[in-house]
C-alpha positions in Angstrom: 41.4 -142.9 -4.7 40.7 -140.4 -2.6 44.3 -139.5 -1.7 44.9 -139.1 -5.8 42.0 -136.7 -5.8 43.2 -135.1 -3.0 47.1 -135.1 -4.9 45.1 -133.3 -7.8 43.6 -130.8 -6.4 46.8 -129.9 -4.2 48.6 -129.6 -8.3 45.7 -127.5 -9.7 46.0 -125.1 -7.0 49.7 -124.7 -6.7 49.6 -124.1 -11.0 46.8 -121.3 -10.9 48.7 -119.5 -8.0 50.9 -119.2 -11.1 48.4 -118.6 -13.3 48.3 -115.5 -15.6 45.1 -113.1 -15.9 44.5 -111.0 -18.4 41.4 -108.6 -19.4 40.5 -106.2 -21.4 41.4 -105.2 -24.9 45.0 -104.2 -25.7 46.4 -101.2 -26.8 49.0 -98.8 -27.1 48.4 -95.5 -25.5 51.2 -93.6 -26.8 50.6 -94.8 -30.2 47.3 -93.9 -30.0 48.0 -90.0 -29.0 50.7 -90.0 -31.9 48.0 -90.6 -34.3 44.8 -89.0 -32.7 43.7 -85.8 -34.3 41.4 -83.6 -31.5 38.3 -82.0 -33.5 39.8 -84.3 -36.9 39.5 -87.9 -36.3 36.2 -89.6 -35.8 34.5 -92.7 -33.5 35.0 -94.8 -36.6 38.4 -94.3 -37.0 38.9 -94.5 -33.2 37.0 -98.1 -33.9 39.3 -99.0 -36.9 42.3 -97.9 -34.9 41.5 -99.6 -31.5 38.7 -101.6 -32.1 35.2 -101.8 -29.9 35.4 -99.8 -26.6 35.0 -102.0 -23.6 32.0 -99.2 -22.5 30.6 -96.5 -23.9 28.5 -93.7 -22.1 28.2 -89.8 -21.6 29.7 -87.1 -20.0 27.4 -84.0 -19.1 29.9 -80.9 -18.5 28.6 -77.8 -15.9 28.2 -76.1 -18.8 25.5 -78.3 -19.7 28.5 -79.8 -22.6 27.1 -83.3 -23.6 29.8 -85.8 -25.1 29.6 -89.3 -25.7 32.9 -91.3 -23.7 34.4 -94.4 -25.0 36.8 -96.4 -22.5 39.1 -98.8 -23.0 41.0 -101.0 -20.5 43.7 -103.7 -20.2 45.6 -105.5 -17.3 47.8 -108.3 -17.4 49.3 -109.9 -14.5 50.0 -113.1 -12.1 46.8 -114.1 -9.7 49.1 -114.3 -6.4 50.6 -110.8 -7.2 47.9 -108.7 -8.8 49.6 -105.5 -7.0 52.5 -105.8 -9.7 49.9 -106.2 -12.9 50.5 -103.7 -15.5 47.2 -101.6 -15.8 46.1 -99.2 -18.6 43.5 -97.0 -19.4 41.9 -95.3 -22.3 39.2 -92.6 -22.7 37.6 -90.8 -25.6 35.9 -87.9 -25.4 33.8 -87.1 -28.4 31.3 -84.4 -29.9 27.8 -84.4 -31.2 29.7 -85.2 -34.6 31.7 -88.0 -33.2 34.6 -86.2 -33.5 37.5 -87.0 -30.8 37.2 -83.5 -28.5 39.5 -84.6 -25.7 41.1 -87.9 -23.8 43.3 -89.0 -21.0 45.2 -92.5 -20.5 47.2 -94.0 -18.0 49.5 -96.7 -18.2 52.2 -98.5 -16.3 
């Protein structure tokens, strides 16, 4: 029995090493810049579009600037070779009317 368990354990590990991981929410980054309106398009629409940021938080600027930041984030790839995951990254900077002032993304 305990050769079986040991037979099963040997299985499981070989299949995760194949294993796929994915996290984050998915998006498209280049769509999202061909719709995206600076000063015209709002958090809600960002929401519609996108859907919930994975985090939210602020940005203080040295000019004493305050936005609220929105980021989102997605990688995909194989547990034993996590240095050739595809990575991407979303964020939103918005103003005091939740109106999309400025963002930067990065994708493979």
């Amino acid at each position: 029995m305990l050769k079986l368990y040991a037979l099963i354990l040997i299985l499981l590990l070989s299949l995760s090493a194949c294993a796929t991981i994915e996290f984050g929410h998915d998006f498209d980054p280049r769509k999202f810049e061909s719709w995206v309106e600076r000063g015209v398009t709002t958090q809600q629409q960002v929401e519609n579009f996108i859907g919930t940021p994975v985090a939210t938080g602020s940005v203080v600027e040295h000019d004493g600037t305050h936005y609220s930041r929105w980021l989102y984030y997605y990688g995909k790839g194989k547990i034993h070779k996590l240095q050739n995951a595809n990575f991407k990254t979303l964020e939103i900077r918005f103003n005091t009317h939740k109106q999309v002032v400025s963002y930067n993304w990065s994708a493979e």
